[in-house]
VOPAGU-2260 file (C-alpha; in pm, 1 decimal, decimal comma):
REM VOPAGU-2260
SITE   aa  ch    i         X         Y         Z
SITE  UNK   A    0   16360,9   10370,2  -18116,8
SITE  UNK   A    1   16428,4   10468,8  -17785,8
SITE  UNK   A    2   16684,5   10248,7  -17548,2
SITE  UNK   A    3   16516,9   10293,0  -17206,6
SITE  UNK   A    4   16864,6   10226,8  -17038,1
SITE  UNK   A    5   17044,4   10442,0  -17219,3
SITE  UNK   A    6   16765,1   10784,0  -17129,0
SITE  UNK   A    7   16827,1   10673,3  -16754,8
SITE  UNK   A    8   17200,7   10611,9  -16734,1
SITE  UNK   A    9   17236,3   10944,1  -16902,7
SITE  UNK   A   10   16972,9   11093,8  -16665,4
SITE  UNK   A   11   17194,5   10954,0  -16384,8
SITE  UNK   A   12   17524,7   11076,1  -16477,9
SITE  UNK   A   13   17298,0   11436,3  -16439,9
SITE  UNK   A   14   17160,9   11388,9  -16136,7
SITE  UNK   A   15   17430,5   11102,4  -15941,0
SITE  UNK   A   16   17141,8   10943,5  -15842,6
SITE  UNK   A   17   16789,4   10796,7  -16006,7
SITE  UNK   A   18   16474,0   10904,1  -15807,5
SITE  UNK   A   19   16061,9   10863,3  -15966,8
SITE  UNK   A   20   16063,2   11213,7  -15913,6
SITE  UNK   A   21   16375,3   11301,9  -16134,2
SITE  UNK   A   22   16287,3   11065,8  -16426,2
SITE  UNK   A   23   15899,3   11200,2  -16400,9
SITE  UNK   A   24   16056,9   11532,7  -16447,9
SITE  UNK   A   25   16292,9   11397,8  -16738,3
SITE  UNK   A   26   15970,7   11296,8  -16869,6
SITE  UNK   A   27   15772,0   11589,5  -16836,9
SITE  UNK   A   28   15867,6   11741,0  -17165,1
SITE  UNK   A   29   15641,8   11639,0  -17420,3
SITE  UNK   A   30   15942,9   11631,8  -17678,0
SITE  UNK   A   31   16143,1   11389,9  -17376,0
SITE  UNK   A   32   16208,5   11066,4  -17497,7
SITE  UNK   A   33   16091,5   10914,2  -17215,7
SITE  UNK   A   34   15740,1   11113,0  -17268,6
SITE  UNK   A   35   15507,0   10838,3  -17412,6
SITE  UNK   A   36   15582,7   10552,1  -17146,1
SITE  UNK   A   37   15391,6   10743,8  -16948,5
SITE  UNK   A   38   15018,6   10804,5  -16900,8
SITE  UNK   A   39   14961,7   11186,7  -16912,5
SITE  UNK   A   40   14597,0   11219,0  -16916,0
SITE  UNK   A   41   14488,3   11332,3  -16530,7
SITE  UNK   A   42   14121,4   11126,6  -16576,1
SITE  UNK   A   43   14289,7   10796,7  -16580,1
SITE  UNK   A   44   14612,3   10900,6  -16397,8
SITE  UNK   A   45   14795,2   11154,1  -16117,3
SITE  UNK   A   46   15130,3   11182,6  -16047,2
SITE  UNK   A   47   15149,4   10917,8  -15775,9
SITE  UNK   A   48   15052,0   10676,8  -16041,5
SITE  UNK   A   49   15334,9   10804,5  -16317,8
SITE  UNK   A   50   15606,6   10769,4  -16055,9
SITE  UNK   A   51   15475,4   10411,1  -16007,0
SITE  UNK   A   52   15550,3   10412,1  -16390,3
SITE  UNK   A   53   15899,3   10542,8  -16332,0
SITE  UNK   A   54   15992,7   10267,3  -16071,8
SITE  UNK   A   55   15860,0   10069,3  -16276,6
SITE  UNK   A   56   16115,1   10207,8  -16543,7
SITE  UNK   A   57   16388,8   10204,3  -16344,5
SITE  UNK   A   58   16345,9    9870,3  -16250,1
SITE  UNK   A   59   16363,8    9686,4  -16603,8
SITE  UNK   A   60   16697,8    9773,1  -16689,7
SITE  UNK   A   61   16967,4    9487,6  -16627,7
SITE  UNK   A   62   17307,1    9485,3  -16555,3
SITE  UNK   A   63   17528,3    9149,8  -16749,4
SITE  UNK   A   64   17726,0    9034,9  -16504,9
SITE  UNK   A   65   18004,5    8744,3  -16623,1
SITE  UNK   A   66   18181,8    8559,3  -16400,6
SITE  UNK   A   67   18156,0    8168,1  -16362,8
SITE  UNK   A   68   17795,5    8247,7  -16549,1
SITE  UNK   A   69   17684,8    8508,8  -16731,8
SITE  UNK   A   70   17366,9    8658,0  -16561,1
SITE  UNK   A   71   17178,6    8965,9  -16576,7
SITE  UNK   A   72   17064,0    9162,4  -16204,6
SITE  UNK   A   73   16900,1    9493,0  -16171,9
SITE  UNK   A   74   17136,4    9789,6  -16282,5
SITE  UNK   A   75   16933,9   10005,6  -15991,8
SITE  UNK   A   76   16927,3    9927,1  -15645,4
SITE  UNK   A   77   16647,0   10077,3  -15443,5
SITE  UNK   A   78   16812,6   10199,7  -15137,3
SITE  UNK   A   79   16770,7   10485,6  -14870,3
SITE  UNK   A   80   16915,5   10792,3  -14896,2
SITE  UNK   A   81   17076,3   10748,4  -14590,4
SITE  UNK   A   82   17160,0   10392,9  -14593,1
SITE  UNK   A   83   17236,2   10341,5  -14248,0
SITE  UNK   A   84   16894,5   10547,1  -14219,4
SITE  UNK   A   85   16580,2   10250,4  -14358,3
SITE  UNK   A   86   16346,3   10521,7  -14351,8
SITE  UNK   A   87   16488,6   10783,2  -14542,7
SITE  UNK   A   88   16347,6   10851,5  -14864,1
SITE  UNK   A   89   16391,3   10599,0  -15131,3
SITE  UNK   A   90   16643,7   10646,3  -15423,1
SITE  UNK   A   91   16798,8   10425,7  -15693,2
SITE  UNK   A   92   17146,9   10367,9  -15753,3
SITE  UNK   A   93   17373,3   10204,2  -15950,4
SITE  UNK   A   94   17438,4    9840,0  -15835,8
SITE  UNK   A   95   17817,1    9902,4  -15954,7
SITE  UNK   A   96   17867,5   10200,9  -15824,7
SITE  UNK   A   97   17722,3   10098,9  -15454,2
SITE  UNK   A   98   17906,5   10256,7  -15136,3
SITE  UNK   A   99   17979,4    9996,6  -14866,1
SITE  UNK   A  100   17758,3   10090,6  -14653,8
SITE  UNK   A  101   17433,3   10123,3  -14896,7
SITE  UNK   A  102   17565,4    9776,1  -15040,7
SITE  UNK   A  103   17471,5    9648,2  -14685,0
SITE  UNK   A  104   17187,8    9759,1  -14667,7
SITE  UNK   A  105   17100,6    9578,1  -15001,2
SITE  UNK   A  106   17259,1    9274,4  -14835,5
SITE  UNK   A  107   17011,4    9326,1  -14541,9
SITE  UNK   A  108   16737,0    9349,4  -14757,7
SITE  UNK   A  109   16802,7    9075,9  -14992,0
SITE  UNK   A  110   16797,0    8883,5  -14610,2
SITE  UNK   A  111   16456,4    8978,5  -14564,0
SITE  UNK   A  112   16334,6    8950,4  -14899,8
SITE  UNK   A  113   16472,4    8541,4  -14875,7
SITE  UNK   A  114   16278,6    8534,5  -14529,2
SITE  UNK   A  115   15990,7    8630,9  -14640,9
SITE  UNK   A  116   15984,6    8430,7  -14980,5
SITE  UNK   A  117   16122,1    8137,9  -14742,4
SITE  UNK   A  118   15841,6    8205,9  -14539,8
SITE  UNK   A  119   15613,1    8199,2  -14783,4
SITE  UNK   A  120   15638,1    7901,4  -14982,0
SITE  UNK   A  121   15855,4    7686,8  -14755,5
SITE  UNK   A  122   15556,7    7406,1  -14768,6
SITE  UNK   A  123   15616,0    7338,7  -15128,3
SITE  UNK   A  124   15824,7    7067,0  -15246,1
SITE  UNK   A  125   15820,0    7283,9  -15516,9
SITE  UNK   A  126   16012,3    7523,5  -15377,4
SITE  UNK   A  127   16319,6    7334,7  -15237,8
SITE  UNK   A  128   16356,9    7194,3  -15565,6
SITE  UNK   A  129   16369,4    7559,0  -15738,8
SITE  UNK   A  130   16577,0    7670,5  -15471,7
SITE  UNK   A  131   16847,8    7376,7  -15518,8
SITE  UNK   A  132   16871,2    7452,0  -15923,8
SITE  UNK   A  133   17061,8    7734,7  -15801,5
């Protein structure tokens, strides 16, 4: 069986960083362990839709974080290259391992991303009472 997080943290010890690109061509290799998560027949599929399959990969692996709770977040962080650059190419990196200034930009984001939800959904009770369970 394969561990999904365990092909991409060792692909990003490789690499220092996780990119679609890099894990597509981790996966390339039909002998790659990561091979069969992803569709390889060109009819039904191109490239742009197997590195949508290796965001999508990325994304599913958790990091357990204990402190007053014990909670799981995203191990990968989908941040700029540049962080103090928002539209530099994309890259994932490793919420631990986060410089200060692309943890900032996370911050930033996770402002927007509350904005928008806010924004969104604001006129439900329903909401408010998710939002005060904490």
């Amino acid at each position: 069986m394969i561990i999904i997080s365990e092909v991409l943290e060792e692909t990003y010890k490789r690499h220092g960083r996780l990119t679609p690109q890099i894990v597509l061509d981790e996966a390339t290799p039909e002998d790659a362990p990561l091979h069969s998560r992803f569709e390889w027949d060109d009819q039904k599929a191109g490239d742009a839709y197997r590195l949508d399959q290796a965001r999508s990969l990325i994304r599913t692996v958790k990091l357990r974080v204990i402190a007053d709770e014990v909670y799981d977040i995203r191990k990968y962080v989908c941040i700029p290259a540049k962080a103090d650059d928002p539209l530099a190419p994309r890259s994932y990196v490793a919420a631990d391992e986060m410089t200060p200034s692309e943890r900032e930009f996370a911050m930033r984001q996770m402002e927007v991303d509350w904005r928008t939800l806010r924004r969104r959904w604001s006129r439900y009770d329903e909401f408010w009472r998710l939002v005060a369970q904490k």
